[in-house]
N, C-alpha and C positions, 0 to 999 in steps of 0.2 A: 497691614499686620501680617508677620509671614504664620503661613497655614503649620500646625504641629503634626508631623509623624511619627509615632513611637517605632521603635526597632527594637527584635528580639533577636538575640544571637548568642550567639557559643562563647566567642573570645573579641575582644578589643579590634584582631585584628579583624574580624569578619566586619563588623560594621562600618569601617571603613573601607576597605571592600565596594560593599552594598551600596553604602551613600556615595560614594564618590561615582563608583558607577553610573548610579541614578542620575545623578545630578550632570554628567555628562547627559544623558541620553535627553533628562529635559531642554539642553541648551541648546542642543540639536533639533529637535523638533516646533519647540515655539521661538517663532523668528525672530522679537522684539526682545526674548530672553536675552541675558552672559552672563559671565561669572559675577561679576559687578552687581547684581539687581539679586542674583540668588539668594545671597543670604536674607535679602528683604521679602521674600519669596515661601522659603520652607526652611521650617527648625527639624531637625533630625532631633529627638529625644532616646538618651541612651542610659538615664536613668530614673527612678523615680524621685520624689520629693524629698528624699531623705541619704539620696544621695548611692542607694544601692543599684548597680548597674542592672536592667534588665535582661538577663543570661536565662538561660533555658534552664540552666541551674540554680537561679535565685530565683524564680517566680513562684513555684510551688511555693514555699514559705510565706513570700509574698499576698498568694490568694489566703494563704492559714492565716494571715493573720487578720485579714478584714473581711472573715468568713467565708469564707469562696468554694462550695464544695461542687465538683463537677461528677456529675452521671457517667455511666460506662459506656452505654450505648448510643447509636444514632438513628434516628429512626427506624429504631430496632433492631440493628443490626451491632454487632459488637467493634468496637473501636479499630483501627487498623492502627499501627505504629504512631505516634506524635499525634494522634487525634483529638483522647484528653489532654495533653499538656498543651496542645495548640488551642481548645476552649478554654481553659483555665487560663492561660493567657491572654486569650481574647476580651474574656468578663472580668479580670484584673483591671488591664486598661484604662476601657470603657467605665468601671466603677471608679475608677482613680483620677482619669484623664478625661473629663467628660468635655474639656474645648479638642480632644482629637479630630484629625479629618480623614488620617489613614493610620494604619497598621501594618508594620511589614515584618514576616516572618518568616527569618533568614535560618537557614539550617544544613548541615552537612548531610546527604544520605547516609555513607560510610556505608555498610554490608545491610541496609535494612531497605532496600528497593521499594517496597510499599508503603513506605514516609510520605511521599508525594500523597496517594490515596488516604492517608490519615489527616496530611493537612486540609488537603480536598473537603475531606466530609466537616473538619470544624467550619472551615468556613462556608461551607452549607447552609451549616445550622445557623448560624450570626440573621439575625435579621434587621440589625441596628444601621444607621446609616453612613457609619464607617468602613474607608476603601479598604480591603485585606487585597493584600499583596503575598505574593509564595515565592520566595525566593530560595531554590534546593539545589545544594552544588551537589555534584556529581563525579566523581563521588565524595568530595572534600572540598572545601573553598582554595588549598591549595591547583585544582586540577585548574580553578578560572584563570589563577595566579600565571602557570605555566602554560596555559593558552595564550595568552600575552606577552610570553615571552618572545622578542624577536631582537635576533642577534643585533648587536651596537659596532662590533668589529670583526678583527678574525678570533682572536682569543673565546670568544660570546659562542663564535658558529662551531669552534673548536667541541666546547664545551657541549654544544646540541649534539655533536657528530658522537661524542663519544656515550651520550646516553642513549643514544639509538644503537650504538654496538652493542652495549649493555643488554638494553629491553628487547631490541631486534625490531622498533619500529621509532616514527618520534616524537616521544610526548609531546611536543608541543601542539602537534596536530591531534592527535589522539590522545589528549588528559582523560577521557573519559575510561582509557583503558589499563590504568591504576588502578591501583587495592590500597580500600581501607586498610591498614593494616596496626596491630598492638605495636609493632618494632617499626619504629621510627627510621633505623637504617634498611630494612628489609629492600631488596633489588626495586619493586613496583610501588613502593611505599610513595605517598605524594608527596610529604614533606621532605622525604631524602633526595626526590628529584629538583624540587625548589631549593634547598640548600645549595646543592651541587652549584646548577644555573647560576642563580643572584649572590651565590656566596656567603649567604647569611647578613648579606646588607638590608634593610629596610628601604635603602631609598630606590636601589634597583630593582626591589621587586614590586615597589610600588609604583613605578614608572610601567608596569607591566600592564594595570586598569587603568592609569590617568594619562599614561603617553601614546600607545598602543593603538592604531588606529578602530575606529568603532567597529568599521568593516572585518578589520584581520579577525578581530574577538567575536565579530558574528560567524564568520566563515569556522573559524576552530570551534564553537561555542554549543553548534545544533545538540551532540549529544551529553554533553556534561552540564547542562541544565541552563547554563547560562545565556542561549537565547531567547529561552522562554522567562526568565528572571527581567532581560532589556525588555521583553516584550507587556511583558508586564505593567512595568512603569510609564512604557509609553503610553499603553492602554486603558492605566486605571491614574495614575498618580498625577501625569500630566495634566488628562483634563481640568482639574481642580486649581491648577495656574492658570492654566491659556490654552487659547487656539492651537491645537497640533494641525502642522502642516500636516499632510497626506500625498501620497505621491513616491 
């Protein structure tokens, strides 16, 4: 029976993202794993029973409506960024989904750097015996997008060379030194350097987390959250399948 994860996320395309990712990093590490066996393995859950997606934006209501009111503080200290809506999400769940075995709780920074310390302290508090997973882009889940990016021909390397004349370095090594940004086309903006790159294709920029080798996205990934997001999975989500290799 494969094990349930619920996923919380911004938009569609984050959790694809997130799972695909994951689901790499499990195939790698437990050896008897593949793709073939995964799906028998672990259900990603991306909505609840009524068919409403789990978004960082739908849960609030979600907790209102099957009573769910959450405290401001943490032991005693006042909430940092995403701290209540990361427990209110957590006690949703858990009250909704009680065959869960993990939780993953996928979120952009964007300009609020202390997100991280907010999800920290909910899941502090959790003492239920589901895995909470932290998965925080940095500053966008576009920046993991364009860490992955790695030229296909000369047109691809074309296209890197002239955002680094642009920015004056090259996102693709440095996503993490993008801005949130309100305007979408803005010079630093994540999403306008994704565009640029993948062209506005879906399939090319998804080639970016599923084709991408693990390494290259570890190597780009230290500061824009993404190695501690794999590291994560390997650490909390794997064991719950199998044996992780070590080494």
């Amino acid at each position: 029976m494969s094990l349930r994860f619920a996923v919380v996320h911004e938009a569609e395309a984050d959790f694809h993202t997130a799972t695909e990712l994951a689901d790499r990093v499990l195939v790698e590490i437990i050896d008897w794993l593949d793709e073939e066996l995964l799906v028998n393995q672990r259900e990603w859950i991306f909505q609840e029973s009524g068919g409403r997606r789990l978004t960082w934006k739908a849960i609030p209501q979600l907790a209102r409506d099957v009573g769910i009111r959450v405290r401001g503080h943490f032991d005693g200290e006042p909430g940092f960024p995403d701290a209540a809506a990361a427990r209110r999400a957590i006690l949703y769940l858990l009250r909704t989904m009680p065959d869960l075995k993990a939780i993953l709780l996928i979120r952009d920074q964007d300009d609020q750097p202390e997100r991280r310390r907010g999800l920290e302290q909910a899941r502090s508090q959790d003492h239920s015996e589901v895995v909470l997973v932290i998965g925080l882009a940095i500053v966008e889940r576009e920046c993991w997008v364009i860490s992955g990016f790695d030229p296909l021909n000369d047109d691809e390397s074309a296209l890197v060379q002239e955002e680094r004349s642009r920015l004056g370095f090259n996102a693709c090594e440095r996503s993490h030194e993008l801005t949130a940004c309100k305007d979408d086309q803005a010079n630093r903006s994540p999403k306008r350097v994704l565009q640029h790159l993948s062209g506005g294709a879906w399939d090319r920029e998804r080639r970016c987390w599923t084709i991408t080798p693990l390494e290259l996205l570890r190597t780009r990934g230290v500061e824009n959250g993404l190695v501690s997001y794999l590291g994560e999975i390997r650490e909390r989500i794997a064991p719950l399948i199998g044996h992780v290799a070590h080494g």
